[in-house]
C-alpha positions in Angstrom: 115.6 -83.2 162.7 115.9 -83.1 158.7 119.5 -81.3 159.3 120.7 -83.6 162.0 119.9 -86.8 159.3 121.7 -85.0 156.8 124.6 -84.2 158.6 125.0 -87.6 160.0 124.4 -89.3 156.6 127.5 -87.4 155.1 129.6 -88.6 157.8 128.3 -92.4 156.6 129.2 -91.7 153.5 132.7 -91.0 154.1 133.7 -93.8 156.8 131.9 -96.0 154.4 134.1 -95.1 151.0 137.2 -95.4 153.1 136.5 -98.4 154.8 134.0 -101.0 153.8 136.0 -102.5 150.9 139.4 -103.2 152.4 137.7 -104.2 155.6 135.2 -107.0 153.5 138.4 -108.3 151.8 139.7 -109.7 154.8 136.4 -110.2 157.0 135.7 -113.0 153.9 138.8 -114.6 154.2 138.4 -115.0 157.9 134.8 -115.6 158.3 135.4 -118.7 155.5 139.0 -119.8 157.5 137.2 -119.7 161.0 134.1 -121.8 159.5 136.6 -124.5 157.9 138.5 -124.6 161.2 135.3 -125.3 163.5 133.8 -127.6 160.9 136.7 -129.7 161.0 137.7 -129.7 164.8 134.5 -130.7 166.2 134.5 -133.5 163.2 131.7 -131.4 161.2 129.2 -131.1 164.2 126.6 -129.3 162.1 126.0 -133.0 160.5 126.5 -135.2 163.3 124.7 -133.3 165.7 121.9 -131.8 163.3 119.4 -134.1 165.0 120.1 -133.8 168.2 119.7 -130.1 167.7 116.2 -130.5 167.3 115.7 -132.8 170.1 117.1 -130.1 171.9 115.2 -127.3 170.6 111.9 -129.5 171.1 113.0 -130.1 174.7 114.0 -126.8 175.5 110.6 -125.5 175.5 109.6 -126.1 179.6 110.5 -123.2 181.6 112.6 -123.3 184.9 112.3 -119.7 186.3 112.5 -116.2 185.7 115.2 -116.5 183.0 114.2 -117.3 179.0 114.4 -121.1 178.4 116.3 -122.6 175.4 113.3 -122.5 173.1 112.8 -118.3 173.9 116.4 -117.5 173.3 116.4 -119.5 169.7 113.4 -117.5 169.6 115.0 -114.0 170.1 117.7 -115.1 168.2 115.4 -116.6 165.4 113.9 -113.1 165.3 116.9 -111.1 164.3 118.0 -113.4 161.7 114.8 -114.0 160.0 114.0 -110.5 158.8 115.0 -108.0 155.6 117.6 -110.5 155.1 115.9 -113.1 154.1 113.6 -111.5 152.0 115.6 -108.0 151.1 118.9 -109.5 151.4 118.8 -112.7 149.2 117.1 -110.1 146.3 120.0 -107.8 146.4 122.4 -110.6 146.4 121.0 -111.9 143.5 120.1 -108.5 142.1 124.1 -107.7 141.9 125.9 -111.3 142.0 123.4 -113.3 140.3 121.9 -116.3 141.0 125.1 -118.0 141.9 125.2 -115.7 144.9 122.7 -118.1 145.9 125.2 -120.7 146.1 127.5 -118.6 148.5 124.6 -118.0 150.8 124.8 -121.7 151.5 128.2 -122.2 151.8 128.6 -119.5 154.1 125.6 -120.7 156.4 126.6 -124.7 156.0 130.5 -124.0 157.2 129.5 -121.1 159.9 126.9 -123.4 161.5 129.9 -125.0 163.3 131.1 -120.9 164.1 127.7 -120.7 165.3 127.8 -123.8 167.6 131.3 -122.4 169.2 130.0 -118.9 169.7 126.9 -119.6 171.7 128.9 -122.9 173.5 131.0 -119.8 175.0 128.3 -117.7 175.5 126.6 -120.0 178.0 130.1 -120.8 179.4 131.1 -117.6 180.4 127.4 -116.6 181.5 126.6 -114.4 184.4 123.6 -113.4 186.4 122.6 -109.8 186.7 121.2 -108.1 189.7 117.8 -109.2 188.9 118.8 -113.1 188.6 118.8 -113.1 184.8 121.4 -114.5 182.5 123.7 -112.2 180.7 126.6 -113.2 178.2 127.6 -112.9 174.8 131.1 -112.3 172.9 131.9 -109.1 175.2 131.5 -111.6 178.4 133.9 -114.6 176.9 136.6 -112.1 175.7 137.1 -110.2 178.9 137.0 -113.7 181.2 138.0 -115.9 178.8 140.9 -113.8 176.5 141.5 -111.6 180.2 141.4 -108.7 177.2 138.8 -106.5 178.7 139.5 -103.7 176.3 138.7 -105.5 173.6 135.7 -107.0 174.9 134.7 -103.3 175.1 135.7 -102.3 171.6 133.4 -105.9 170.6 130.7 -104.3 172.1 131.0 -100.7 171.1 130.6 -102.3 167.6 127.8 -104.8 167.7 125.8 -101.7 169.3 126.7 -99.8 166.3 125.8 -102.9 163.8 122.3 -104.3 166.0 121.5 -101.2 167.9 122.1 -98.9 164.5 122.6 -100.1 161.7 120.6 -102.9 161.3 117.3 -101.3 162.1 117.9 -98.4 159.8 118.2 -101.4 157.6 114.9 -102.8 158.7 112.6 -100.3 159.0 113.9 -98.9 155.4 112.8 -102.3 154.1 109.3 -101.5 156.1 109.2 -98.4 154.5 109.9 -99.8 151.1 108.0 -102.6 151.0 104.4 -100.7 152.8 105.7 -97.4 149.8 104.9 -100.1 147.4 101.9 -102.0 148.5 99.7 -99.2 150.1 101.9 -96.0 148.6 102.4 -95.4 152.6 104.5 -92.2 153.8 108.1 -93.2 154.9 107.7 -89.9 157.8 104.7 -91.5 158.5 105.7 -95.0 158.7 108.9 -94.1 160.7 107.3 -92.3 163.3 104.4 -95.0 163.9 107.4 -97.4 164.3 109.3 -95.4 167.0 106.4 -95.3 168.8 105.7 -99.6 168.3 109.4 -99.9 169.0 109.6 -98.2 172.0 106.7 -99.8 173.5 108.5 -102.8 173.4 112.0 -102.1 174.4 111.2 -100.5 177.6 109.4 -103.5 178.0 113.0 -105.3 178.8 114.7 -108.6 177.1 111.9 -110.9 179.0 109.1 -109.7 176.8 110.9 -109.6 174.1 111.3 -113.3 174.1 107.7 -114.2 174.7 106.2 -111.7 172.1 109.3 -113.7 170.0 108.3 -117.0 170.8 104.7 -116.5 169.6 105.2 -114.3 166.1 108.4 -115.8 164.4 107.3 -119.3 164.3 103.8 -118.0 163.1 105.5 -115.6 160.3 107.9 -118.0 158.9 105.5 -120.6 158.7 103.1 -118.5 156.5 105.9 -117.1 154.3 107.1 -120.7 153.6 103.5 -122.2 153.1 103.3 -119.2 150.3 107.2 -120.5 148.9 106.0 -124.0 149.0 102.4 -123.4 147.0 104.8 -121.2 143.9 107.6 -124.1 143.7 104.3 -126.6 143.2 103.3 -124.1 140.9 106.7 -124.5 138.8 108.1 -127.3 140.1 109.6 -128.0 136.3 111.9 -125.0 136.5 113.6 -126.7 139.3 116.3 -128.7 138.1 117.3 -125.7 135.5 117.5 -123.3 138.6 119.2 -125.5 140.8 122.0 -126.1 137.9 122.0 -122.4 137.4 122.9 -121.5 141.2 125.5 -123.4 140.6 127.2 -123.1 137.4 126.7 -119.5 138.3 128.7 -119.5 141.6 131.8 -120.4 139.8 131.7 -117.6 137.2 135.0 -115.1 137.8 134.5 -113.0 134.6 132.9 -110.0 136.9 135.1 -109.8 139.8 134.3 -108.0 142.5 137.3 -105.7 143.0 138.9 -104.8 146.1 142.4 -105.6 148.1 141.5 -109.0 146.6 139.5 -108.7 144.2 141.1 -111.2 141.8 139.9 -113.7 144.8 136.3 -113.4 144.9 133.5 -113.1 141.9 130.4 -110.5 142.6 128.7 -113.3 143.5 130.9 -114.8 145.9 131.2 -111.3 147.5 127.6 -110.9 147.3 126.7 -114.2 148.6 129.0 -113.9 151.3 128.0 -110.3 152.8 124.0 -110.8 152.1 124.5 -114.8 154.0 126.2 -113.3 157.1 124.0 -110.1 157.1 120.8 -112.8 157.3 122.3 -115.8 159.6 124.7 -114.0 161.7 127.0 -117.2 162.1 130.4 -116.1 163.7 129.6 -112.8 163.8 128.9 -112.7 167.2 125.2 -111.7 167.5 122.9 -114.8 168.7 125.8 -115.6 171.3 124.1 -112.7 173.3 120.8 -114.3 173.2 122.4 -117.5 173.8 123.5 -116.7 177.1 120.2 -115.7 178.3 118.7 -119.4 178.3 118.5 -121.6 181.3 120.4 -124.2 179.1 121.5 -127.4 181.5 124.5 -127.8 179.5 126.2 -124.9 177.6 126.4 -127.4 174.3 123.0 -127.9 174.3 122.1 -124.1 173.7 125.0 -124.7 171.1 123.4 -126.9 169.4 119.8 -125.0 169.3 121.1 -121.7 167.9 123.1 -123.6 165.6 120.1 -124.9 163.8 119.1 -121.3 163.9 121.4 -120.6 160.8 120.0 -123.7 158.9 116.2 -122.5 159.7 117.3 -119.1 158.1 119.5 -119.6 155.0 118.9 -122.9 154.1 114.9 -123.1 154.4 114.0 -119.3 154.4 116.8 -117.6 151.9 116.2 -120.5 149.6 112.4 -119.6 149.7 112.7 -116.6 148.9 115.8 -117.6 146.3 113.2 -120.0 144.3 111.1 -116.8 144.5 112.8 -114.7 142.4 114.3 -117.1 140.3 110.7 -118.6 139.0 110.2 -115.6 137.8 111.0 -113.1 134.5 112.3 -109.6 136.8 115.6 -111.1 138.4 118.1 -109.9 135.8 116.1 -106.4 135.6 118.6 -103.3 136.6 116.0 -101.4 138.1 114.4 -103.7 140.8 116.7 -105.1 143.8 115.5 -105.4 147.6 112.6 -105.7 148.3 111.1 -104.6 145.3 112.4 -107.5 143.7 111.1 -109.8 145.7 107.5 -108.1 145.5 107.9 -107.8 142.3 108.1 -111.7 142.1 105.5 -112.7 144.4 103.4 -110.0 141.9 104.6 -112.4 138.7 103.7 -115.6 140.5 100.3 -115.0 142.4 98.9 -111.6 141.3 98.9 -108.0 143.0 97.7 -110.1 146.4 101.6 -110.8 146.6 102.5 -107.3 146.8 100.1 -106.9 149.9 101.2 -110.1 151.5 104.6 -109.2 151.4 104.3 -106.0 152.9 101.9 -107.6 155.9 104.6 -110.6 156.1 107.7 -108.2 156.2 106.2 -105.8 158.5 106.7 -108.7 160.8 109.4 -109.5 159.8 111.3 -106.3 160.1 109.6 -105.6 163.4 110.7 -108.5 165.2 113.7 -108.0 164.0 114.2 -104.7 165.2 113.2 -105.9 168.9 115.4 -109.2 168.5 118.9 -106.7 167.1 117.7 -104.6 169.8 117.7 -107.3 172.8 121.2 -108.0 171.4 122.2 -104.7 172.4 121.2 -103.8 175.3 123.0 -106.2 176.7 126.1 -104.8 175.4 125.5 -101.2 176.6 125.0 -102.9 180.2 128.1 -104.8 180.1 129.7 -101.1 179.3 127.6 -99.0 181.9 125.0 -100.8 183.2 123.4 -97.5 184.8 119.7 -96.0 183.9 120.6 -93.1 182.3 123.0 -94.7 180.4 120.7 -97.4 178.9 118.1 -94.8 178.4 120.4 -92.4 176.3 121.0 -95.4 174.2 117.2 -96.3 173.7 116.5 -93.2 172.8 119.7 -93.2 169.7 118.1 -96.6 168.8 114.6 -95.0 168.5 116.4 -92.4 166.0 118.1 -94.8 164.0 114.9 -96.8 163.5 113.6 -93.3 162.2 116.7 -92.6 160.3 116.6 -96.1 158.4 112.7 -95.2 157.3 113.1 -91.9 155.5 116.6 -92.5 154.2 118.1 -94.0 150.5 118.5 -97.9 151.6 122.0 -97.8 149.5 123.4 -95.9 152.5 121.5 -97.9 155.2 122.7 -100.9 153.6 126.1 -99.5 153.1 126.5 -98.3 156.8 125.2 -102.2 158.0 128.0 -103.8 156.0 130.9 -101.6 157.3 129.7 -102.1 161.4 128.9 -105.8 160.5 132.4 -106.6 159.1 134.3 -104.8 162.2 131.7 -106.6 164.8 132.3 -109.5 163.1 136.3 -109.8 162.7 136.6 -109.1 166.6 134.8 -112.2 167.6 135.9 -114.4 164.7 139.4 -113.5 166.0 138.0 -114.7 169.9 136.2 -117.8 168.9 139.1 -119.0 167.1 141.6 -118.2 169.7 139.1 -119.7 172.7 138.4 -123.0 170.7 139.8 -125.4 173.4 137.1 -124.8 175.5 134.6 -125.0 173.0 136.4 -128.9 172.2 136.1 -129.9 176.2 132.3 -129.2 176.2 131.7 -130.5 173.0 133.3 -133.4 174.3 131.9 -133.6 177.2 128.1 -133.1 176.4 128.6 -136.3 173.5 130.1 -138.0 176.6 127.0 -137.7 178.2 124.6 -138.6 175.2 126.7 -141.4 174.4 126.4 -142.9 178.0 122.4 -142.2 178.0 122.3 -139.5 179.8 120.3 -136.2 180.2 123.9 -133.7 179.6 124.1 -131.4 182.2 127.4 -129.6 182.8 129.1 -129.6 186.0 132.2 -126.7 186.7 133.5 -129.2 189.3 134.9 -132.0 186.5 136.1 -129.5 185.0 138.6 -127.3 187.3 140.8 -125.9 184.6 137.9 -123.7 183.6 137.6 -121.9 186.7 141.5 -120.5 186.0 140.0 -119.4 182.3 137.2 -116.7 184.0 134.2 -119.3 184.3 131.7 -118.0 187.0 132.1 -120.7 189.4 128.4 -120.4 191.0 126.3 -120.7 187.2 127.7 -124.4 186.5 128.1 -125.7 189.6 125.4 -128.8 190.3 123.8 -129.4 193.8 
């Protein structure tokens, strides 16, 4: 097995110091173009709209049937987003882009809400049910209907396996092993072999339970994590204002470029803030469209709307936790400590060696759900490509060695490899959302319609006929 890892970690190494920069150069430029273009379209929706989101996330809690309601699939998508990057993610960025990466974070999670509204509008557009009367849908599903560009609907997919399936739990359970190495002095072998087993349990358990064992732990998780956040900015509430003016001072800071195609573009903390945002909210990347599609959502806006929010919940509450974290304390501007050391490290300087040992409990969570939430995300992409048992099982058995890979591995690799599949996965559907963004206008337009008139929204295919010429299934939106 040793050999195998080995061998597969040199081939990393080399797609990823021949790729990643060039590719982040223009994934940046795209992913803040796309953002601008949604927020201003839909006439900044992730404002207007912000509080009808949580009506609808509140709402969206009653079940209908065998599929996952609203509430469940925020839930699952919650669960991949609020993870390593919040915690992991936000340290690193502000390990190498200092504190102004900070700022970045939120820019890129305030202007992709609206790129997070559009991708998951589609998503429950272009919805189908599988053979066993679920909902399926996601990115793959609205460029092969919507684009008619099945191959690269395929390619989409072949790359968010890659990124969810792969990458991003090597990236979580070498956060696991990190942050356990630290508290209890754990064995990463060890540790990645106990969670293969815990993993597997769950994702031959199918997409169902993992949105009910998602409904019950992330709400429970991020509450205690920000009850903790909340108690240390009470604790140094003074240092606010002087943090707060160093994010952003700090953003605007272009002595240390980041280098690149573009380099002369983008600070290390731009760069930083950018990669380590998208790596923990997902907007536009085309991830939490795929959880999107699994609700029972009456209108495809209103599941919008829900997963929208999703991106506020994790940047701008749980990032800026865990920012406020790090920045109350005296280790940020160490060398040494990045990841989640750093952030251990913090919690250490602000409530004693119990901070180490909550950490490690709270990530453990956190990573785990993570894993089955990125893993949810990709299953559904492998049965979009082949949906045939053995198929699906080869692929659960690769995630199950990726998981182990990511434990006993150096994270600057793991991280490395997630950055290089994110950028590609995300560029494809950036590219698709922009290019299907008429039909995200018509139901935007026609759920504010509804609300406007005092109505319930519900979406009915037959007032809108011109969809059924643009791939819409005919039978999932059509009201008796």
């Amino acid at each position: 097995m040793e050999s195998i890892v080995a061998i597969f970690e040199n081939a990393l190494k080399w797609i990823i110091k021949n790729i990643n920069d060039p590719l982040w150069d223009i994934t940046v430029l795209t992913l803040l173009g796309t953002g601008l273009f949604f927020t201003i379209s839909t006439g900044l929706v992730q404002l207007r709209l912000l509080p009808q989101s949580l009506r609808e996330m509140w709402l969206g809690r009653a079940s209908s049937g065998d599929s996952l309601t609203p509430f469940q699939a925020f839930a699952t998508g919650l669960a991949s987003r609020v993870g390593v990057g919040n915690i992991g993610g936000v340290a690193t960025a502000i390990a190498l882009g200092g504190p102004g990466a900070v700022f970045w974070m939120w820019i890129t999670a305030l202007i992709g809400m609206s790129s997070a509204f559009a991708e998951s509008s589609l998503a429950q557009v272009y919805k189908i049910r599988d053979p066993n009367g679920m909902f399926r849908g996601g990115p793959s599903y609205y460029i092969s209907r919507g684009l008619k560009a099945p191959w690269l609907a395929v390619a989409f997919a072949i790359t968010l396996i890659f990124t969810f399936g792969f990458a991003f739990n090597a990236v979580q359970a070498n956060s696991i092993v990190e942050a356990t190495k630290n508290a209890w002095e754990w064995d990463a072998n060890y540790v990645g072999i106990v969670l293969v087993i815990v993993t597997a349990a769950i994702i031959f358990g199918g997409v169902k339970r993992i949105g009910q064992v998602s409904a019950r732990v992330v709400p429970m998780m991020a509450l205690f994590y920000l009850i903790m956040a909340v108690i240390i900015l009470g604790m140094n509430i003074e240092k606010v204002p002087g943090i707060l003016s160093n994010i952003v001072s700090s953003a605007f800071d272009f002595s240390a470029i980041a280098g690149g195609m573009f380099g002369a573009l983008f600070s290390k903390a731009m760069l930083m803030g950018i990669k380590r945002g998208l790596f923990s909210n997902e907007a536009g990347m085309g991830s939490a469209p795929n959880s999107a599609a699994t609700s029972d959502a009456k209108h495809p806006a209103s599941q919008g709307l829900i997963q929208m929010l999703g991106v506020f919940v994790d940047t701008i509450v749980v990032c800026t936790c865990t920012a406020i974290i790090i920045l109350m304390s005296n280790d940020y501007g160490s060398e040494t400590l990045r990841g989640v050391s750093l952030t251990q490290k913090a919690l250490e300087f602000h409530i004693g060696e119990f901070g180490l040992h909550f950490l490690a409990f709270i990530l453990l969570l956190f990573c785990y759900t993570s894993i089955i939430g990125n893993y949810a995300y990709a299953e559904s992409n492998i049965r979009y490509i082949r949906n045939k048992p053995g198929f699906v099982l080869a692929f659960r058995l690769l995630v199950l060695f990726f998981v182990y890979f990511g434990a006993v591995r150096d994270g600057g690799i793991v991280w490395a490899f997630a950055d290089t599949v994110m950028a590609s996965m995300a560029m494809i559907n950036l590219i698709a959302i922009v290019l299907l963004a008429p039909i995200v206008w018509l139901v935007l337009k026609d759920y504010q319609k509804q609300i406007k008139a005092g109505k319930e929204p519900v979406f009915n295919i037959e007032d809108h006929p011109e969809l059924l010429k643009r791939g819409v299934d005919p039978t999932i939106w059509k009201q008796n």
